[in-house]
N, C-alpha and C positions, 0 to 999 in steps of 0.2 A: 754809509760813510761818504764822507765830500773827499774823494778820492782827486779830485779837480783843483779843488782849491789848498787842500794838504800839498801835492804838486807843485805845484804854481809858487806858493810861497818859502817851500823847500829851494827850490831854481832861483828864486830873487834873493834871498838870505844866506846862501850857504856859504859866501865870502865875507860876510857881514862881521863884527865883531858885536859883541854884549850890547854895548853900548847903541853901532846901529842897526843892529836888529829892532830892539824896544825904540829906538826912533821911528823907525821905519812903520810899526806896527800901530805908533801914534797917530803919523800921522794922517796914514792912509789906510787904518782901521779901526778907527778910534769908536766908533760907532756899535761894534761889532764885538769889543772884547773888556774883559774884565781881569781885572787882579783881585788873587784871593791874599790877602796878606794874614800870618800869622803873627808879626811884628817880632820874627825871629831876625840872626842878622843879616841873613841872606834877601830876605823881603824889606829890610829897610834900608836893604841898599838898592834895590829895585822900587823901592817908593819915592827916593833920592832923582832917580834918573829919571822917573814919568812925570815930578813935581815940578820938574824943570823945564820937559818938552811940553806938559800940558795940563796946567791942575786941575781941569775937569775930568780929566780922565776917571771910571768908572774903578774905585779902591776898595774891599769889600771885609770884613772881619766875622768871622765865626766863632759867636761869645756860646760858650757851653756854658756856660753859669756856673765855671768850676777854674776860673780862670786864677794866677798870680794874680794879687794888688801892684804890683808891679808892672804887670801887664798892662793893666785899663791906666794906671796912670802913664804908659807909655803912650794909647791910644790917643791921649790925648796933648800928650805934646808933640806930638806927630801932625796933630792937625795944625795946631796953635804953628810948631815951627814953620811949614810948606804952606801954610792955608790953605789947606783941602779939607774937602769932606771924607769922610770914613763908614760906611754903612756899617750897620752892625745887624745881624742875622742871627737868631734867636733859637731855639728847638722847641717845638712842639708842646707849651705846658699839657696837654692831655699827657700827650705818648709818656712824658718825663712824670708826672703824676702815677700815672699806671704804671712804671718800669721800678720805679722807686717803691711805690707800695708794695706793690707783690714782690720785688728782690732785695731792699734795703737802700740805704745812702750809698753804701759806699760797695754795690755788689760785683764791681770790676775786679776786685782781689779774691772772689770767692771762685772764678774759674773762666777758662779763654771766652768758653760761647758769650758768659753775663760782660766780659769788657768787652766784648765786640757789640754785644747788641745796645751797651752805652754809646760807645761810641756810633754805634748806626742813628742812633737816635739823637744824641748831641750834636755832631759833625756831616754825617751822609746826607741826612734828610734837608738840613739846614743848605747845603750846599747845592744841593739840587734844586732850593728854590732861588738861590742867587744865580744860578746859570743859566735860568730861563732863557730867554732869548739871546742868550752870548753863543757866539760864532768860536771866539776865541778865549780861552781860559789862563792867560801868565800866573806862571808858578814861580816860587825859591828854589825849587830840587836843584841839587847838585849831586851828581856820580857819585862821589867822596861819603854822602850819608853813610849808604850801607851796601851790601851788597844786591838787595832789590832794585836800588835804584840807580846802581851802574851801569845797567842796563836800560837806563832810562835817554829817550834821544832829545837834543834839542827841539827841534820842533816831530809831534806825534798826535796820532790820532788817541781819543781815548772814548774807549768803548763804553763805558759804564755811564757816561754825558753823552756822548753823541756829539762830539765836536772836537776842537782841535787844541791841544796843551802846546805851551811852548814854554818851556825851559830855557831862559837864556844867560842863567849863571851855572848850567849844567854839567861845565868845563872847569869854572873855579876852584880852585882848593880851600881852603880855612882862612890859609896867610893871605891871599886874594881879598879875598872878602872882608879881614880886619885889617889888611892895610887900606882899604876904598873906605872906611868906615874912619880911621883914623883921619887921614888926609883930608877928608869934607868934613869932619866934626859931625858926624851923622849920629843922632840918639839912639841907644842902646840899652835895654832890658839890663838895671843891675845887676842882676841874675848873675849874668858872666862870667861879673867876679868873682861869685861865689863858688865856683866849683860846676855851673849848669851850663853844658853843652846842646843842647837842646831843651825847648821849656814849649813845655806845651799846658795840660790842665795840671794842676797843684796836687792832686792827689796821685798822680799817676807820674809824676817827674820829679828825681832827685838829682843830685850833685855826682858829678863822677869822678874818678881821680885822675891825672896826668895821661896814663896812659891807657886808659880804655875810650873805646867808642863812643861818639856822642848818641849813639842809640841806645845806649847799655844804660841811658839816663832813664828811658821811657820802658813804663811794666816792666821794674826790673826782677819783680816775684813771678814771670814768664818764662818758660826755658825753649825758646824760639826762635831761628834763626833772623828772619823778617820780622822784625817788628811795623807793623803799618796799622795805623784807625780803620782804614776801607777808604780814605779820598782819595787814596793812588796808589790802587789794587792794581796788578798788571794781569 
């Protein structure tokens, strides 16, 4: 663990606001870190704010091949509006070959271990090859998700990478986040409107009603507290 440098940028940032924190990270770490975007609306208001300080900056997406149409056309007005590039990071056709034949299409509703080992193989695996050489990982998390990730701190070490996560809308609430999204005219997964609080892969995410959780959207055939793929296991 870079217990040094975890340190060091806890002491520079911790007066910081959202805003210049990810400044700050630009422009004097730009080398070193990467954003994983799910093009949820919490990531596209943090793609807002790096398209601005820096459109090179390193933007990354984890297509499971099980995405919304919604989505990928989001991916791509995303780029067209900020003019950046958006990597897209793919899974394993062998692993998804072998996982699929032997378990089926759709074998994440048949029981926890088979969605988990989808998702290991869609999302884990793919993600650990975008991290390679990053120092620094920017994420969407916000407290407010669930109760895993209330617990989750602005800037952290995270074990399962070997590097440093930084949270820096981890504080916002909802209204936070669609008032920054109204005000800049920032694009948005139609989704929204429809009843989707979270939208992750299309076979595992539905609509949910006013007042439940936006986790209660994802494996809602699950009776478990934490809902998590495995990218931000604690």
């Amino acid at each position: 663990m870079n217990f040094e440098l975890l340190k060091k940028l806890n002491e520079q940032t911790k007066e910081m606001t959202s805003f210049e924190l990810l400044s700050f990270l630009i422009n004097q770490k730009s080398e070193d870190l990467a954003f994983a975007t799910s093009l949820g609306a919490e990531d596209q208001v943090i793609t807002e704010i790096i398209a601005l300080a820096n459109p090179s900056t390193r933007i990354f997406v984890l297509d499971t091949g099980r995405l919304f149409p919604e989505t990928y056309d989001l991916i791509e007005s995303t780029k067209s509006r900020y003019k950046i590039n958006i990597e897209i990071f793919f899974p394993n056709t062998e692993s998804v070959e072998n996982m699929v034949n032997k378990k089926g299409i759709n074998l994440f509703y048949n029981s926890f271990e088979d969605r988990k080992l989808c998702c290991s193989i869609r999302k884990v695996e793919p993600l650990k090859r975008a991290l390679k050489n990053v120092k620094i990982w920017i994420t969407g998390l916000r407290n407010e998700h669930s109760e895993n990730r209330a617990k989750t701190s602005r800037i952290e070490w995270d074990n399962a990478n070997g590097l440093i996560k930084v949270n820096p809308l981890i504080d916002w609430n909802e209204k936070d986040v669609w008032d920054y999204i109204n005000k800049k005219n920032i694009p948005f997964n139609p989704l929204y409107k429809k009843g989707f609080k979270s939208i992750g892969c299309q076979p595992c995410t539905r609509a949910v009603n006013v007042d439940e959780n936006q986790r209660d959207g994802r494996w809602w055939w699950e009776n478990i507290e934490n809902k998590e793929c495995g990218l931000h296991e604690r």
